[in-house]
MDAnalysis code that builds the backbone (N, CA, C; Angstrom):
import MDAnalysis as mda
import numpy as np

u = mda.Universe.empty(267, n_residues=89, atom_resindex=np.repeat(np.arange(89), 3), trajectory=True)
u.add_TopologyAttr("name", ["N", "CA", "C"] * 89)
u.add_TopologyAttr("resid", np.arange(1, 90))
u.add_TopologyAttr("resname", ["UNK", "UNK", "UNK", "UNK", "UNK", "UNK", "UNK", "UNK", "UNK", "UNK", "UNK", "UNK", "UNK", "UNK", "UNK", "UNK", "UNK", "UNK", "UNK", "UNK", "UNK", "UNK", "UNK", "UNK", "UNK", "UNK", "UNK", "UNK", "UNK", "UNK", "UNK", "UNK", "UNK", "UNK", "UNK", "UNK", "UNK", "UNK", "UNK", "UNK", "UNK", "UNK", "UNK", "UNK", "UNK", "UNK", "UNK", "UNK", "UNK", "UNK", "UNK", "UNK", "UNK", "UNK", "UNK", "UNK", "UNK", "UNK", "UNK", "UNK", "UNK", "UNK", "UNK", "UNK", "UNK", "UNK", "UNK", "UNK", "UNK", "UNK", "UNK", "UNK", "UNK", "UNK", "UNK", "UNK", "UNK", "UNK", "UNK", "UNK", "UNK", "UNK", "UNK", "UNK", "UNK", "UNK", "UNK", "UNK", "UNK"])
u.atoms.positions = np.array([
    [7.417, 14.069, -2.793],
    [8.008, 13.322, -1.711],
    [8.569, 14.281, -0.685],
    [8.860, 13.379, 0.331],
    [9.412, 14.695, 1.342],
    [9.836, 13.864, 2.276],
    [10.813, 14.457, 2.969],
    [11.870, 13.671, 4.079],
    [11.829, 14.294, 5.322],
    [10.984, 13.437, 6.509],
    [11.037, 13.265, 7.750],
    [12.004, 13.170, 8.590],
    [12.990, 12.546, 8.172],
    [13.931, 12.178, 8.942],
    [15.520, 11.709, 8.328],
    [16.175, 11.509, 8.672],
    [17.242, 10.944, 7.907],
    [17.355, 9.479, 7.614],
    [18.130, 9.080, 6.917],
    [18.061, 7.806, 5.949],
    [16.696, 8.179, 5.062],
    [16.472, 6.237, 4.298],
    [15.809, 6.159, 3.712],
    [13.955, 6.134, 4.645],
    [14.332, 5.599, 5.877],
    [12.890, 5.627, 6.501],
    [12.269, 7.102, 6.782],
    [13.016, 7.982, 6.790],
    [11.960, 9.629, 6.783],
    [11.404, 9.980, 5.297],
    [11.699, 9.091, 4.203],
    [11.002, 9.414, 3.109],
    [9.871, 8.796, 3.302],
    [9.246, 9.940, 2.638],
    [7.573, 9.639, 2.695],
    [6.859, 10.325, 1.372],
    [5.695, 9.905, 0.841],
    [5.038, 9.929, -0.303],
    [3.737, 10.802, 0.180],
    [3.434, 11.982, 0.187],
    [1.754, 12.753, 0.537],
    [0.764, 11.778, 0.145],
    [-0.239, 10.839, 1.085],
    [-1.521, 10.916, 0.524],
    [-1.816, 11.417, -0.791],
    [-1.974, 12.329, -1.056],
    [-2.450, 13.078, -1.943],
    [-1.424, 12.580, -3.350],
    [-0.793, 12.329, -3.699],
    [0.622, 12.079, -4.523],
    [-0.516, 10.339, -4.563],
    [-0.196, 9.715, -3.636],
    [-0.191, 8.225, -3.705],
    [-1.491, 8.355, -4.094],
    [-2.818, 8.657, -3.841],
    [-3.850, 8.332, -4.637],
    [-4.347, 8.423, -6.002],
    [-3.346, 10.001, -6.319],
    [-3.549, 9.864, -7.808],
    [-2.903, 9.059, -8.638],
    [-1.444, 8.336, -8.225],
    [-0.853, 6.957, -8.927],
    [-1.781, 6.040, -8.578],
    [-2.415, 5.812, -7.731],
    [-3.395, 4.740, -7.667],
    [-4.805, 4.992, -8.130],
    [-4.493, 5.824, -8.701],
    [-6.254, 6.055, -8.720],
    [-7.070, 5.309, -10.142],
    [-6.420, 5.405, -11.230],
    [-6.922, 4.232, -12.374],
    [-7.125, 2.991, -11.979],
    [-6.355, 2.608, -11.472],
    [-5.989, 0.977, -10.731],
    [-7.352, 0.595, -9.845],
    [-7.290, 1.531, -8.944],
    [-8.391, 1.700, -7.849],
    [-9.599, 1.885, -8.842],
    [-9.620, 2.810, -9.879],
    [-11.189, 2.916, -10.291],
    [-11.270, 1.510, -10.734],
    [-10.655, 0.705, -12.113],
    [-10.708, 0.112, -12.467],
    [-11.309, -1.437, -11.429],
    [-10.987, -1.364, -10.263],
    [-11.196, -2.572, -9.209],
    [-12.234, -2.656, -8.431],
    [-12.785, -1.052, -8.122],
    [-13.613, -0.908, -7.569],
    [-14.631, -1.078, -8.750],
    [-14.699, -1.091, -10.009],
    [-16.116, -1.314, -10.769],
    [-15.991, -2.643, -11.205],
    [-15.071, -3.663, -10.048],
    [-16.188, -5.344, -10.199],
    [-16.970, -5.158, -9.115],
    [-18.085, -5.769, -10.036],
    [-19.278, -5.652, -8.737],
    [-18.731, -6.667, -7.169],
    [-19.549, -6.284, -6.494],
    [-18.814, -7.317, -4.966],
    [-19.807, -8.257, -5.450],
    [-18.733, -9.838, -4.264],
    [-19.639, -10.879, -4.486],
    [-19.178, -11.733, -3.748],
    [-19.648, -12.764, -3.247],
    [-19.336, -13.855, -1.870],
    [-17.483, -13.831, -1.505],
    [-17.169, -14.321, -2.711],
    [-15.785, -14.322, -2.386],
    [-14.355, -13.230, -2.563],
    [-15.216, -12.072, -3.265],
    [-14.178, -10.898, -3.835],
    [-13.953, -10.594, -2.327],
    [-12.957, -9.938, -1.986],
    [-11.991, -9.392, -1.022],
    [-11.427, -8.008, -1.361],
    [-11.673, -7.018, -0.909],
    [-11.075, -5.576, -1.646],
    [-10.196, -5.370, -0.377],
    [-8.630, -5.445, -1.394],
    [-7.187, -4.807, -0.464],
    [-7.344, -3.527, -0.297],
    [-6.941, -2.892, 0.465],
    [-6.470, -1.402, 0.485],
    [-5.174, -1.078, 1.147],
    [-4.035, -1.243, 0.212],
    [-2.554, -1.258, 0.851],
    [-2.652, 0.397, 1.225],
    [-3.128, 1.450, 1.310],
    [-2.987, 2.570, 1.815],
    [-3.557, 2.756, 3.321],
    [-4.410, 1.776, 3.742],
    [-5.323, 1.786, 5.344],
    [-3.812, 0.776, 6.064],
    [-2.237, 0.428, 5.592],
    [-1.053, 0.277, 5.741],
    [-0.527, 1.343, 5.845],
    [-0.186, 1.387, 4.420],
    [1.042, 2.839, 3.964],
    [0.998, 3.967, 3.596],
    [-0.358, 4.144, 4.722],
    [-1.283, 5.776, 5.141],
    [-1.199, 6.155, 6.123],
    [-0.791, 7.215, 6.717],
    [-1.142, 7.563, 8.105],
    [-1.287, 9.453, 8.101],
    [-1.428, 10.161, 8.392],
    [-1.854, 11.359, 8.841],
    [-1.451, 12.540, 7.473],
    [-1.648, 11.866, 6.449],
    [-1.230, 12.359, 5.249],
    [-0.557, 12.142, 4.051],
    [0.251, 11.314, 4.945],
    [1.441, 10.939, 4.214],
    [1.748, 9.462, 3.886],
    [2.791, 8.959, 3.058],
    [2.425, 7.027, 3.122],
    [3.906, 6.926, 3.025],
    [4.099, 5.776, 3.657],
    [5.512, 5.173, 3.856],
    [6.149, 4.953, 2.375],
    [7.566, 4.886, 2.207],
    [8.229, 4.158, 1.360],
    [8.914, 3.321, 1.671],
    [9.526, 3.625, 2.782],
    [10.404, 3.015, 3.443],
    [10.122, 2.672, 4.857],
    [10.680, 1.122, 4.970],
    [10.205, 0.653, 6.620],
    [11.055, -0.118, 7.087],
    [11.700, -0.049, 8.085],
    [13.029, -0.629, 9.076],
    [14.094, -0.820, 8.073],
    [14.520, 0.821, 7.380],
    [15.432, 0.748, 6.189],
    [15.641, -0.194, 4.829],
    [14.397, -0.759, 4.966],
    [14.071, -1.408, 3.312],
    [12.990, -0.933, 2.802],
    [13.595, -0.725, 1.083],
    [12.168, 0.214, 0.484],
    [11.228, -0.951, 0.096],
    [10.124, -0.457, 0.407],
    [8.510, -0.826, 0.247],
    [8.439, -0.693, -1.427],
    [8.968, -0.441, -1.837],
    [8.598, -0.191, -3.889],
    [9.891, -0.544, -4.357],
    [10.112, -1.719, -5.747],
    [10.786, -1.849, -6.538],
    [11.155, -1.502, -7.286],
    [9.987, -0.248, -7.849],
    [10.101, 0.415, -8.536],
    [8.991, 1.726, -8.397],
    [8.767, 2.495, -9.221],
    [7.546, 3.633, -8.712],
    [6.532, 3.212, -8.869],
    [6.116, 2.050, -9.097],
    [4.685, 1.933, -8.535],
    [4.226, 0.278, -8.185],
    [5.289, -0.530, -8.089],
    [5.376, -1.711, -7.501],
    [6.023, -2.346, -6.691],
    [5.475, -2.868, -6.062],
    [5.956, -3.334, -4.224],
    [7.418, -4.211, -4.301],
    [7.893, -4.216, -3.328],
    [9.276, -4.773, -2.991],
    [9.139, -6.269, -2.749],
    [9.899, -7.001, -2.149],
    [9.355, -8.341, -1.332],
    [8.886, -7.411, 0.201],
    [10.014, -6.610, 0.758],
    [9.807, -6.199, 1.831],
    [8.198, -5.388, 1.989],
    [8.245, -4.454, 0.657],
    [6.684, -4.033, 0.857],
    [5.296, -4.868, 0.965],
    [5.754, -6.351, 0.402],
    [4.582, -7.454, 0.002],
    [5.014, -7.878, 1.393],
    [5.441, -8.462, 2.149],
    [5.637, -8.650, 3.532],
    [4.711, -7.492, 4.532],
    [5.127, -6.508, 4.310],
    [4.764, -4.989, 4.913],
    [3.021, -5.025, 4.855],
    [2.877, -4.959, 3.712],
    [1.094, -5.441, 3.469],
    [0.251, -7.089, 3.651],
    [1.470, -7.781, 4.092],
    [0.415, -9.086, 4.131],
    [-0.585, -9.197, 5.195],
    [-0.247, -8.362, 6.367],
    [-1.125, -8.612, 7.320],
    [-3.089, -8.120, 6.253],
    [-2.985, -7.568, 5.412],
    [-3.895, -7.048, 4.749],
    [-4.333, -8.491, 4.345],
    [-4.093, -9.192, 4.059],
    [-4.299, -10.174, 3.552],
    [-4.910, -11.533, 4.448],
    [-4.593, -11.967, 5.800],
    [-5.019, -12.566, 6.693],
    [-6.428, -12.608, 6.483],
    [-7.546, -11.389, 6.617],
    [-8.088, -12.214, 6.864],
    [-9.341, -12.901, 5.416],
    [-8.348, -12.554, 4.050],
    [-9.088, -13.124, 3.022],
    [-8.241, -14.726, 2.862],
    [-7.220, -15.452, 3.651],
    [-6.850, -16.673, 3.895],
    [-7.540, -17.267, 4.764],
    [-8.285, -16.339, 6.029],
    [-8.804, -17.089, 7.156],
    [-10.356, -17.501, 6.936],
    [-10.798, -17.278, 5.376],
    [-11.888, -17.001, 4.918],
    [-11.909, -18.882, 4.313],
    [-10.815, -19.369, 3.855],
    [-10.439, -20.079, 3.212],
    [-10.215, -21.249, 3.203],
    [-10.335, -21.540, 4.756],
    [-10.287, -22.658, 5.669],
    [-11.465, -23.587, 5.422],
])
């Protein structure tokens, strides 16, 4: 981890750090085959940017714990989600 800035919003998680906690999870999801209605999330094309991935956003943490989302982080990622609801109509 490493701190950008002061408070909790300059903490930040390396890319590199966050994929290998995700990376079983991720293999494991990526080997269902695709199919009309599967939808593949990628909360990191969110809480990714030039290396590094958020923990924290407008001073509420994004994780409840080390490796599961907050309410604020499930808020934070729903736009990810739009458009497998708009599918649904």
């Amino acid at each position: 981890m490493q701190r950008a800035g002061g408070g909790g919003e300059g903490l930040r998680l390396s890319e590199a750090a966050f994929q290998i906690r995700s990376r079983d999870a991720t293999r494991i999801l990526d080997a269902i085959p695709d199919a009309p209605n599967l939808h593949r999330i990628r909360p990191a094309e969110l809480l990714c940017n030039k290396g590094s991935c958020l923990i924290y956003k407008a001073d509420k943490s994004l994780y409840a714990d080390d490796d599961h989302l907050s309410k604020a982080g499930a808020e934070f990622l729903s736009p990810l989600f739009a458009p497998v609801f708009a599918t649904q109509r």
